[in-house]
Backbone atoms as SQL, in Angstrom:
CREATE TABLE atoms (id INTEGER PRIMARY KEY, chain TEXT, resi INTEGER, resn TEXT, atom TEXT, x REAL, y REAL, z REAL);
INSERT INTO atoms VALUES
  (1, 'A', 1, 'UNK', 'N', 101.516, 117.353, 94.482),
  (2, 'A', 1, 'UNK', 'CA', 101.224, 115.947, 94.254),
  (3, 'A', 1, 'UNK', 'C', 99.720, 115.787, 93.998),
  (4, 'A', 2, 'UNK', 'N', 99.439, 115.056, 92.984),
  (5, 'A', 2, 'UNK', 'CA', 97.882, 114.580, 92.670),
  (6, 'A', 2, 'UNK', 'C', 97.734, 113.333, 93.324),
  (7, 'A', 3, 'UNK', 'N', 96.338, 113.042, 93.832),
  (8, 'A', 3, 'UNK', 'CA', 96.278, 111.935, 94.175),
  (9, 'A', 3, 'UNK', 'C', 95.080, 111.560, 93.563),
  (10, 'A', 4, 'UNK', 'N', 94.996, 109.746, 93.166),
  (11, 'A', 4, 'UNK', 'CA', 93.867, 109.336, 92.396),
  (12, 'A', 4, 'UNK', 'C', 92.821, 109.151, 93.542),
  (13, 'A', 5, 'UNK', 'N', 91.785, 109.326, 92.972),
  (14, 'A', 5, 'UNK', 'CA', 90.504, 108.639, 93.920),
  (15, 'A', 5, 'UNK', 'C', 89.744, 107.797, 93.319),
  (16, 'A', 6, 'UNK', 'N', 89.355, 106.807, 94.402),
  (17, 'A', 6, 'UNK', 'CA', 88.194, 105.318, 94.035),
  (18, 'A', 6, 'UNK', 'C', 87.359, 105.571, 94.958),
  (19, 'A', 7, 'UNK', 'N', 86.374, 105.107, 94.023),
  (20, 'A', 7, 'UNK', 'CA', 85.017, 104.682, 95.575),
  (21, 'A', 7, 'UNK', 'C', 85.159, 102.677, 95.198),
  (22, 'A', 8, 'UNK', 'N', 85.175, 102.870, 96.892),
  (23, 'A', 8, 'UNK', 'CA', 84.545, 101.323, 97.371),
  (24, 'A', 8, 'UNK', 'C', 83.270, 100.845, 96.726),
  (25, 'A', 9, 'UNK', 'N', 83.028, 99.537, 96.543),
  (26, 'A', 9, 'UNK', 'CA', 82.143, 98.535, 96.024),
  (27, 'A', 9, 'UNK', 'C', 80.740, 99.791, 97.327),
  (28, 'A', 10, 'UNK', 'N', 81.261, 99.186, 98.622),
  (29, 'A', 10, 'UNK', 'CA', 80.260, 99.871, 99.622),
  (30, 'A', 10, 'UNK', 'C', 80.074, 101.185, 99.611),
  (31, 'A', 11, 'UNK', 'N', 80.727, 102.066, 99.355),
  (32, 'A', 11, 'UNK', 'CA', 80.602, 103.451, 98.950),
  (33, 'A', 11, 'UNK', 'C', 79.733, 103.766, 97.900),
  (34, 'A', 12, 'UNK', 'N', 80.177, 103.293, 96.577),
  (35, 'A', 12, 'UNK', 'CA', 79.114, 103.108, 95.495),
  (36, 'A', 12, 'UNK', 'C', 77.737, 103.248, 95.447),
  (37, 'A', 13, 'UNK', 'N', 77.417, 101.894, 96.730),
  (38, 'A', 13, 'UNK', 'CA', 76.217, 101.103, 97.139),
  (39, 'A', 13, 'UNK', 'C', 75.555, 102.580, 97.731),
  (40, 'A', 14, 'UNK', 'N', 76.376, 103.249, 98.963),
  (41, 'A', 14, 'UNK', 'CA', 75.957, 104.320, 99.717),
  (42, 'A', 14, 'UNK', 'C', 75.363, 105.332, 99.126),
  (43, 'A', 15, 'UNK', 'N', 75.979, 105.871, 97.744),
  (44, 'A', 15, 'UNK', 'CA', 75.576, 106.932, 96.814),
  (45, 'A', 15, 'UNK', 'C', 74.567, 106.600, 95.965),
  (46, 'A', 16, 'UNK', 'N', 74.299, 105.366, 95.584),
  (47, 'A', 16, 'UNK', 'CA', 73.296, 104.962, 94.427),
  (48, 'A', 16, 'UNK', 'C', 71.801, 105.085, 95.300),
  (49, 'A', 17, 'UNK', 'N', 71.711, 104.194, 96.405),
  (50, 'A', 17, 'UNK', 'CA', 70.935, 104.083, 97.855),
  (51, 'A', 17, 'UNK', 'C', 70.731, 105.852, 98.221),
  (52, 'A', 18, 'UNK', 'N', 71.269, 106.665, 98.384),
  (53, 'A', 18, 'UNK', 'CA', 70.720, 107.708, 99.114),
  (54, 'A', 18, 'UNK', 'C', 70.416, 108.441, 97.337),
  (55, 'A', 19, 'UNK', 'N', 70.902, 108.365, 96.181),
  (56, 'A', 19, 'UNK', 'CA', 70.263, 108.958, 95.368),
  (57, 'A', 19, 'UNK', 'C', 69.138, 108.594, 94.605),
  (58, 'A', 20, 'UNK', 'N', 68.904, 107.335, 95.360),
  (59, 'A', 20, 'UNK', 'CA', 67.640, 106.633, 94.680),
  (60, 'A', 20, 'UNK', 'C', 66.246, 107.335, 95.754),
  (61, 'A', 21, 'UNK', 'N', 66.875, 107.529, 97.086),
  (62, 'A', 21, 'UNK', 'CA', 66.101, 107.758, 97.521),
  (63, 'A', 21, 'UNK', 'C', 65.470, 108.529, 97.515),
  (64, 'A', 22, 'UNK', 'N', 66.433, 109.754, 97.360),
  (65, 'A', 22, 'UNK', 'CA', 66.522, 111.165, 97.433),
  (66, 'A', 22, 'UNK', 'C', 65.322, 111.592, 96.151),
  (67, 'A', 23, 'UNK', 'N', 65.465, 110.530, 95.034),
  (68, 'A', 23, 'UNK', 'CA', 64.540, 110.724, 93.684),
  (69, 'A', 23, 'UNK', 'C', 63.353, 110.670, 94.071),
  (70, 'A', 24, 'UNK', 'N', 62.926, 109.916, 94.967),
  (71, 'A', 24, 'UNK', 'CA', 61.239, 109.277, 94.811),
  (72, 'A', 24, 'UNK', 'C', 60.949, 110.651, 94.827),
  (73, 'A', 25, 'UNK', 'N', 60.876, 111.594, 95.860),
  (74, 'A', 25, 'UNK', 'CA', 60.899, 113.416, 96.093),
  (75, 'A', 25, 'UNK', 'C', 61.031, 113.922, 94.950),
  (76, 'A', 26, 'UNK', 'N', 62.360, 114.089, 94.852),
  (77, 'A', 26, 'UNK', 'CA', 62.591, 115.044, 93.767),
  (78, 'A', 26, 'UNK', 'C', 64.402, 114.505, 92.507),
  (79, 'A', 27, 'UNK', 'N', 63.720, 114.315, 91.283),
  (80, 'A', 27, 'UNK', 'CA', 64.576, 113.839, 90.481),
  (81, 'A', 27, 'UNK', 'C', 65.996, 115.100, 90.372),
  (82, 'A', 28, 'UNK', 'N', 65.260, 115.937, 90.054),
  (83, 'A', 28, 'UNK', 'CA', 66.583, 117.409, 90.102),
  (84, 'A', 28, 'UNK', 'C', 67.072, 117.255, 91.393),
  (85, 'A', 29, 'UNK', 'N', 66.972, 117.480, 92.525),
  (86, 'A', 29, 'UNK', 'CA', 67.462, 117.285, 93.807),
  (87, 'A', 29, 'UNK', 'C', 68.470, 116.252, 94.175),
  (88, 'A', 30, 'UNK', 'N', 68.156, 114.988, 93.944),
  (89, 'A', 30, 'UNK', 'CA', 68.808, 113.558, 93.373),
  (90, 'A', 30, 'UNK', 'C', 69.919, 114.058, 92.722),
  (91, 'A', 31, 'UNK', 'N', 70.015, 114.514, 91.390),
  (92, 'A', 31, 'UNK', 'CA', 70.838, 114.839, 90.894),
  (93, 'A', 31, 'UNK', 'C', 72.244, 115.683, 90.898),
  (94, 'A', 32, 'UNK', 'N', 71.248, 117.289, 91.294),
  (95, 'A', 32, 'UNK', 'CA', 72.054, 117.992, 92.355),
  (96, 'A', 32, 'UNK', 'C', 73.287, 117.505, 93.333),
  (97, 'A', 33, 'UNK', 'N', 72.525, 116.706, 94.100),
  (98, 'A', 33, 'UNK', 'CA', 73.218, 116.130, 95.616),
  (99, 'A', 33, 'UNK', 'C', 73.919, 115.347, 95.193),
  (100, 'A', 34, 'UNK', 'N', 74.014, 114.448, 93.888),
  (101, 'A', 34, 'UNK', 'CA', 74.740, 113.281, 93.292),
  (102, 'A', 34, 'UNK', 'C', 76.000, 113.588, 92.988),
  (103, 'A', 35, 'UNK', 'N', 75.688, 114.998, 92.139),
  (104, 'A', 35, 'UNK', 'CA', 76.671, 115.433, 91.590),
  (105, 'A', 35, 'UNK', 'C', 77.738, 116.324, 92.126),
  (106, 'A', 36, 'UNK', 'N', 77.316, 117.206, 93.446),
  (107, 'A', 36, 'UNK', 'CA', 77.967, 117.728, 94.759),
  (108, 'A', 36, 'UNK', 'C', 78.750, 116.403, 95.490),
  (109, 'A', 37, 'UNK', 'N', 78.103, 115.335, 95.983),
  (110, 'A', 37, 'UNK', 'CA', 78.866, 114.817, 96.284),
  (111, 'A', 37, 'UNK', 'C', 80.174, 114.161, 95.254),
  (112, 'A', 38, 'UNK', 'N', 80.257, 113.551, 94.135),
  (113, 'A', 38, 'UNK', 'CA', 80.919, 113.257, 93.673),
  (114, 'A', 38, 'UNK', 'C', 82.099, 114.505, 93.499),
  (115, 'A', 39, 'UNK', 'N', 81.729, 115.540, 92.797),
  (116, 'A', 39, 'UNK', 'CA', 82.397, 116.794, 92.885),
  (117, 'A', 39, 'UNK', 'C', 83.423, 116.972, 94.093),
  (118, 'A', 40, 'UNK', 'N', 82.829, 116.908, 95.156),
  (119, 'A', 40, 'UNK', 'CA', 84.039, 117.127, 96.408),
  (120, 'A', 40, 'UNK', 'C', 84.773, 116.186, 96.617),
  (121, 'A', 41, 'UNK', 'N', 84.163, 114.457, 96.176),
  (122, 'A', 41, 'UNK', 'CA', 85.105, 113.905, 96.309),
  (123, 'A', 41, 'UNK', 'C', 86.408, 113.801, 95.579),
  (124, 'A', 42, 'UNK', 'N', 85.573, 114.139, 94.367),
  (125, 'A', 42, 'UNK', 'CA', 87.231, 114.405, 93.278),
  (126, 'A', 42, 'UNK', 'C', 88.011, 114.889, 93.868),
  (127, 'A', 43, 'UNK', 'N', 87.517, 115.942, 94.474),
  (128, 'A', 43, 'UNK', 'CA', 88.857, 117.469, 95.040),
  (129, 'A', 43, 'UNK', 'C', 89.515, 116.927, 95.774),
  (130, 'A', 44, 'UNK', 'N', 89.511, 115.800, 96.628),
  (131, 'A', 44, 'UNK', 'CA', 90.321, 115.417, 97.660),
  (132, 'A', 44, 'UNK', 'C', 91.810, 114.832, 96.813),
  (133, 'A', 45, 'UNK', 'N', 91.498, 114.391, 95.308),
  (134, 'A', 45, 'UNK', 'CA', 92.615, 114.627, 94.573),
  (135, 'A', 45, 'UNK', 'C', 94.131, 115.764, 94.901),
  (136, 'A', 46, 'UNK', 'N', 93.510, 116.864, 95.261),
  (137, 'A', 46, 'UNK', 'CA', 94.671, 117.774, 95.792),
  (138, 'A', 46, 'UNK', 'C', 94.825, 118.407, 96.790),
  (139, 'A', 47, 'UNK', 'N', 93.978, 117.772, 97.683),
  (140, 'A', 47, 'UNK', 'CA', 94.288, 118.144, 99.409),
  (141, 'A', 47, 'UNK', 'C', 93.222, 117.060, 100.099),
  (142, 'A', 48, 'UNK', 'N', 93.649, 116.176, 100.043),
  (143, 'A', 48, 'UNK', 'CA', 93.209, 115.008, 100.820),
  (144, 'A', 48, 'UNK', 'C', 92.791, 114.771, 102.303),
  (145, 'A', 49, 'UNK', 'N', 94.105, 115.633, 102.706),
  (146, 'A', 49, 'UNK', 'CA', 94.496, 115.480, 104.157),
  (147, 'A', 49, 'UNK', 'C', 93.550, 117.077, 104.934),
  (148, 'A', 50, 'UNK', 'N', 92.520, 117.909, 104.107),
  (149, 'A', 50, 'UNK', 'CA', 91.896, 118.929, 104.542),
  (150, 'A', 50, 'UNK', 'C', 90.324, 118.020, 105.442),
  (151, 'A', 51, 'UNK', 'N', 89.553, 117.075, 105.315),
  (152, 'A', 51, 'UNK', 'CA', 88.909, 116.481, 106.064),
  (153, 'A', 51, 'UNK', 'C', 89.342, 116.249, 107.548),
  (154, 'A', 52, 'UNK', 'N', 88.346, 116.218, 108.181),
  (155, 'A', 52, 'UNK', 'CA', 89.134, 115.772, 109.625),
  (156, 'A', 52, 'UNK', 'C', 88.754, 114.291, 110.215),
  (157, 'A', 53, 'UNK', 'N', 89.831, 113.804, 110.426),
  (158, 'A', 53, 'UNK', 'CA', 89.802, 112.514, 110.982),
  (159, 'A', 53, 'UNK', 'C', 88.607, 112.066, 111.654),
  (160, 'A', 54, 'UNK', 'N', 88.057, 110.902, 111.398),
  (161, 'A', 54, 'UNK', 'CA', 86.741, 110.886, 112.057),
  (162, 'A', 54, 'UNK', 'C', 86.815, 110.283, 113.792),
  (163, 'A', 55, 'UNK', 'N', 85.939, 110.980, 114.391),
  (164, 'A', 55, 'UNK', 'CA', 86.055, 111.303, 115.639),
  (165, 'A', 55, 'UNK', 'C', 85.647, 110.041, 116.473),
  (166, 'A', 56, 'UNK', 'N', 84.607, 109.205, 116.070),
  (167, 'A', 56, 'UNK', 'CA', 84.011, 108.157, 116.871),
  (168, 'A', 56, 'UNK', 'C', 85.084, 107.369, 116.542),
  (169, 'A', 57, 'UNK', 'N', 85.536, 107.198, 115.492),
  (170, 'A', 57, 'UNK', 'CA', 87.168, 106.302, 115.261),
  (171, 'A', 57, 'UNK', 'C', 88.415, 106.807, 115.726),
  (172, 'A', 58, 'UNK', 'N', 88.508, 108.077, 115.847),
  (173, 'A', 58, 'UNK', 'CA', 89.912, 108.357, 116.642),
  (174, 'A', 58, 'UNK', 'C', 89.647, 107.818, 118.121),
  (175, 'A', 59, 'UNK', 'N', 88.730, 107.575, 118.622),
  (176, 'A', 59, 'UNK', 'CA', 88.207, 107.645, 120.455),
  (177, 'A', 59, 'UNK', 'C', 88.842, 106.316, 120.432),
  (178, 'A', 60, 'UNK', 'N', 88.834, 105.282, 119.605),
  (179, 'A', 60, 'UNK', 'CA', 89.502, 104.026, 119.879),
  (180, 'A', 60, 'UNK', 'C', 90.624, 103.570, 119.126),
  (181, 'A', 61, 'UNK', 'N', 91.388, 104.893, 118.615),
  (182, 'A', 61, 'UNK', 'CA', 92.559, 104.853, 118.441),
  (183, 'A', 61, 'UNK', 'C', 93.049, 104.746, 116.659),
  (184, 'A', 62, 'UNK', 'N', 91.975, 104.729, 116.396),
  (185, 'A', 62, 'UNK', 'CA', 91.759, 104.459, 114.548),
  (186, 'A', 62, 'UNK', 'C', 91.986, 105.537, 113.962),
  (187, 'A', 63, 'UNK', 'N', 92.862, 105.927, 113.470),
  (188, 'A', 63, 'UNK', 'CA', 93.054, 107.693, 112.952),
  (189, 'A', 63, 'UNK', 'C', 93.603, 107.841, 111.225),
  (190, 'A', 64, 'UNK', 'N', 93.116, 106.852, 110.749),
  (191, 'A', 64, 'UNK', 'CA', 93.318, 106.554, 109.460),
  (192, 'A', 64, 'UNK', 'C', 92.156, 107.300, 108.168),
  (193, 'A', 65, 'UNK', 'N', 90.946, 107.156, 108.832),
  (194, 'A', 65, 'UNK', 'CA', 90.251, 107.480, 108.336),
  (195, 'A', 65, 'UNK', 'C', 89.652, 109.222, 108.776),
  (196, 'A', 66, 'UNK', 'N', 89.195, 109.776, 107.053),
  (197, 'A', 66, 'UNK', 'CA', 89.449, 110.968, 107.517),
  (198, 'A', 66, 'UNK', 'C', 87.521, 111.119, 106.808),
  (199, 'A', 67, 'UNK', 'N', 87.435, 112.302, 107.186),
  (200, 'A', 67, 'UNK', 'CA', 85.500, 112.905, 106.582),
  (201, 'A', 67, 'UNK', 'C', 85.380, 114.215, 105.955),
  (202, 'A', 68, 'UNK', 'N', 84.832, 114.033, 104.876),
  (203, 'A', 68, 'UNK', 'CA', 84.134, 115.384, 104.708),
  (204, 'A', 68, 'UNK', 'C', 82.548, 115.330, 104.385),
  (205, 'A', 69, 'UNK', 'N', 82.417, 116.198, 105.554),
  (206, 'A', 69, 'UNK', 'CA', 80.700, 116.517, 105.766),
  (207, 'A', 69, 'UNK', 'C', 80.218, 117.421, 104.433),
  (208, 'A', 70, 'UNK', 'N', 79.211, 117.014, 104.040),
  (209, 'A', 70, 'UNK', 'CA', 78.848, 117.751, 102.751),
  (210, 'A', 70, 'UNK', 'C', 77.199, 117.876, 103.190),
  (211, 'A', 71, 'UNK', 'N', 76.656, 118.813, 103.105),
  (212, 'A', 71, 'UNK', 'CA', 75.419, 118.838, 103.319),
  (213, 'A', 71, 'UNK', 'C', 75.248, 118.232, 104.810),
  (214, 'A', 72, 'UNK', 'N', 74.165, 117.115, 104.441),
  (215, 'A', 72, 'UNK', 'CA', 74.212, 116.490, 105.881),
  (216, 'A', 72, 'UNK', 'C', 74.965, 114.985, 105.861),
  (217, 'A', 73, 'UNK', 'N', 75.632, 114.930, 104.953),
  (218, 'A', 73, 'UNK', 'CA', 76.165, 113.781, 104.262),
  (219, 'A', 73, 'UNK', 'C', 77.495, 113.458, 105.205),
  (220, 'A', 74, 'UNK', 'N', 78.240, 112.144, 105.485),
  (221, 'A', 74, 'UNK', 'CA', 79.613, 112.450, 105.834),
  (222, 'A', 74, 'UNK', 'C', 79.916, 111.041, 104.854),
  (223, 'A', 75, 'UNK', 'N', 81.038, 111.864, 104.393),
  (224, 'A', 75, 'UNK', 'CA', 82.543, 111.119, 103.445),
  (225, 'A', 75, 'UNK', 'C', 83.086, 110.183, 103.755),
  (226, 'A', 76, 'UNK', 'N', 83.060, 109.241, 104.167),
  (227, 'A', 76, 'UNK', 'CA', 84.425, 108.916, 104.614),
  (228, 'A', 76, 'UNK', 'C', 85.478, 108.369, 103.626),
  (229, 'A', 77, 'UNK', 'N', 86.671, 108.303, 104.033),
  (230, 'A', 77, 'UNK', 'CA', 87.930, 108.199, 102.995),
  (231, 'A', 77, 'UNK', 'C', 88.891, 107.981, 103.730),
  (232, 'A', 78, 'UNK', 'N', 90.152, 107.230, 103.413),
  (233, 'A', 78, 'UNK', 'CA', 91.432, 107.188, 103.573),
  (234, 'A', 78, 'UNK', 'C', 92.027, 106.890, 102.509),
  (235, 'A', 79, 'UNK', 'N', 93.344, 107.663, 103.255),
  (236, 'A', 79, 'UNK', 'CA', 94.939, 107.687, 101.938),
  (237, 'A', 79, 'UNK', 'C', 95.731, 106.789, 102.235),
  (238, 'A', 80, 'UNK', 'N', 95.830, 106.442, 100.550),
  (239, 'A', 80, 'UNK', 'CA', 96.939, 105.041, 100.907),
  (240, 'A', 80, 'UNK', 'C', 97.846, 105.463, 100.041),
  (241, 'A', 81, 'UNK', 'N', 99.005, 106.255, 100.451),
  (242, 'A', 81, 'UNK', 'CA', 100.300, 106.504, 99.242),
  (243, 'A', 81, 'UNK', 'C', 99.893, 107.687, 98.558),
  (244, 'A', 82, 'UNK', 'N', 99.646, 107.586, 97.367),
  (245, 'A', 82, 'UNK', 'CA', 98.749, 108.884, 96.236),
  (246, 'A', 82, 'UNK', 'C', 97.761, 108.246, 95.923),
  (247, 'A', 83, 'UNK', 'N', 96.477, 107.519, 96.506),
  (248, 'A', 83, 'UNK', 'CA', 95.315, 107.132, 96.471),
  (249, 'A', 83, 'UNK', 'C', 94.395, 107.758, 97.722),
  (250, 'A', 84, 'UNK', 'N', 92.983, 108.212, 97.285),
  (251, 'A', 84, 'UNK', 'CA', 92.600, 108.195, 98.330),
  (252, 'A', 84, 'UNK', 'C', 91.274, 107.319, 97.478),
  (253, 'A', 85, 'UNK', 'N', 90.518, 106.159, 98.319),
  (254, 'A', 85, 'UNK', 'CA', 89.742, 105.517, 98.641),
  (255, 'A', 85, 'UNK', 'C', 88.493, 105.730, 99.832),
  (256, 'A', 86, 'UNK', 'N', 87.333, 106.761, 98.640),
  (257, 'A', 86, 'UNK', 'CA', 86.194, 106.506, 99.871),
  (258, 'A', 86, 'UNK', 'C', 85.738, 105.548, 100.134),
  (259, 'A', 87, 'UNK', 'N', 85.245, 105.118, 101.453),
  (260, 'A', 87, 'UNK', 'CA', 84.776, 103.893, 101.848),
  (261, 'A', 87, 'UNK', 'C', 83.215, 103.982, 101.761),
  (262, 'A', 88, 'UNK', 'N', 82.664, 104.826, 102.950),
  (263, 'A', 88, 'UNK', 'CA', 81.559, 105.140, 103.166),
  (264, 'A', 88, 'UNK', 'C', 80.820, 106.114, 102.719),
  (265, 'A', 89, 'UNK', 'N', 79.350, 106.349, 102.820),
  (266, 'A', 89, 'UNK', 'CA', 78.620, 107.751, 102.742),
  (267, 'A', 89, 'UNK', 'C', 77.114, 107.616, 103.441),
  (268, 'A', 90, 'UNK', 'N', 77.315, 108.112, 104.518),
  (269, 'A', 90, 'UNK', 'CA', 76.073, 107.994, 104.816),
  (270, 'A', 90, 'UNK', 'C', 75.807, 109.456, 105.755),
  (271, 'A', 91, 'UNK', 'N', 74.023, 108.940, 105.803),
  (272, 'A', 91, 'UNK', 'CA', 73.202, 110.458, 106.766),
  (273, 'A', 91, 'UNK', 'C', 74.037, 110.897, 108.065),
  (274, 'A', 92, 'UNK', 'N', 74.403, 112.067, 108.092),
  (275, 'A', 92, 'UNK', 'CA', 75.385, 112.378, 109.687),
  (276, 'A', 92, 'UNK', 'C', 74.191, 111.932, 110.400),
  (277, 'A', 93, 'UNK', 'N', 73.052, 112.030, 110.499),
  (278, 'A', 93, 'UNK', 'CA', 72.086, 111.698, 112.058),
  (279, 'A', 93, 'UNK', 'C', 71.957, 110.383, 111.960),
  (280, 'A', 94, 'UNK', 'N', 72.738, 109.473, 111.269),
  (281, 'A', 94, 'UNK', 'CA', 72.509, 108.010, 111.730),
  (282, 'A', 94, 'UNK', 'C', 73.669, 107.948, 112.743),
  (283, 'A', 95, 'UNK', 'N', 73.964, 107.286, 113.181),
  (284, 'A', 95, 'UNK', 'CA', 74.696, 106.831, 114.386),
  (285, 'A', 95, 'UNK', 'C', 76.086, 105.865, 113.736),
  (286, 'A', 96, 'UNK', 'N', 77.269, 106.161, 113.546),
  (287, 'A', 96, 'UNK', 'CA', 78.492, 105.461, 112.837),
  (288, 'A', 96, 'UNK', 'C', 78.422, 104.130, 113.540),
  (289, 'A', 97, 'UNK', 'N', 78.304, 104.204, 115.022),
  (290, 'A', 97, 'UNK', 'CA', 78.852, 102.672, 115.587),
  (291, 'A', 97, 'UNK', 'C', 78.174, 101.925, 114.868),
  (292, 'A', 98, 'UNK', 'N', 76.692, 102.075, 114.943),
  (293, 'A', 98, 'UNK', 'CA', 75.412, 101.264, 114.517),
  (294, 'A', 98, 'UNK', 'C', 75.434, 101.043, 113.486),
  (295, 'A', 99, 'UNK', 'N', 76.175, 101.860, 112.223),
  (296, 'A', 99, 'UNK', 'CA', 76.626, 101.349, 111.047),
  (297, 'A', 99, 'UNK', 'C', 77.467, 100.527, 110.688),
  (298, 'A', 100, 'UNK', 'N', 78.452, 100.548, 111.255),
  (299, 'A', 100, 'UNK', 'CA', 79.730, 99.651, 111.278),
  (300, 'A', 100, 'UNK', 'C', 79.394, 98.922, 111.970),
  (301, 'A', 101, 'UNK', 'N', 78.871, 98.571, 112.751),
  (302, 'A', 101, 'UNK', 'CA', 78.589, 97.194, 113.443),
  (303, 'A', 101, 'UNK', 'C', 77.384, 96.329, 112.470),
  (304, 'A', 102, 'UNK', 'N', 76.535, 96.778, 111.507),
  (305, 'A', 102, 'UNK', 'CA', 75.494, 96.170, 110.585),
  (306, 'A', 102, 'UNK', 'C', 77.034, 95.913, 110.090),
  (307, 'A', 103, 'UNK', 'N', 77.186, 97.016, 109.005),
  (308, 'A', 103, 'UNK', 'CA', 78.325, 96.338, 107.922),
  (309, 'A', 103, 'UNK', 'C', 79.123, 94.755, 108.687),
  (310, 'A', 104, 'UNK', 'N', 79.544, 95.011, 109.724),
  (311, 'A', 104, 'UNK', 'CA', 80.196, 94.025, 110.001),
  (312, 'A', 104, 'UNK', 'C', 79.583, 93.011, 110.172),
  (313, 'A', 105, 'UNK', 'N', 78.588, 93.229, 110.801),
  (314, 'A', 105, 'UNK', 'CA', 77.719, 91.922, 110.624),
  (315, 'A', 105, 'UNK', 'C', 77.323, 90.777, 109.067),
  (316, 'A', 106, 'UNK', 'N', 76.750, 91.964, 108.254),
  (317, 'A', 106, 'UNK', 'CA', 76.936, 91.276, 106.821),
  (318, 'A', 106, 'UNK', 'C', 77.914, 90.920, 106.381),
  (319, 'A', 107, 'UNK', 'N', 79.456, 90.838, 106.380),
  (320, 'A', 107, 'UNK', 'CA', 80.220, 90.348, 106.433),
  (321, 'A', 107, 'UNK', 'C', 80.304, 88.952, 106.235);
């Protein structure tokens, strides 16, 4: 089974934001990392379910959403049917609650 993949409006935002940043440094690097990440996310096209469920969200029972760590990067994504939909992308040393609780706030 193939499955399609989308990035979120906020996902988007996540990749444009860390590759803008990533440029001021270094434009090849930017690029590199742009293109690695997009790359793995494709692949989840045919094994979706190889990420592992993310952990600060399973602790309160949320097991929908799954990660793949890339660099120092984490994925996030869930499958809906033969879709998978990344949501997020952000630095593993930021702190998830503290993220999801901003997002929610802007809301």
């Amino acid at each position: 089974m193939t499955f399609s993949v989308f990035w979120t409006e906020t996902a988007q935002r996540d990749l444009s934001a860390l590759a803008d940043h990533i440029y001021q440094e270094s434009p090849q690097n930017a690029r590199n990392i742009f293109l690695t990440i997009r790359e793995r996310a494709e692949n989840l096209n045919r094994f979706p379910e190889r990420g592992r469920v993310v952990p600060e969200l399973a602790d309160i029972g949320l097991f929908t959403y799954r990660e793949l760590i890339i660099e120092r990067w984490r994925l996030i994504y869930k499958i809906n049917k033969d879709h998978v939909f990344v949501t997020a992308l952000f630095d593993s040393r930021q702190n998830m609650e503290d993220i999801l609780f901003q997002r929610l706030i802007r809301k």
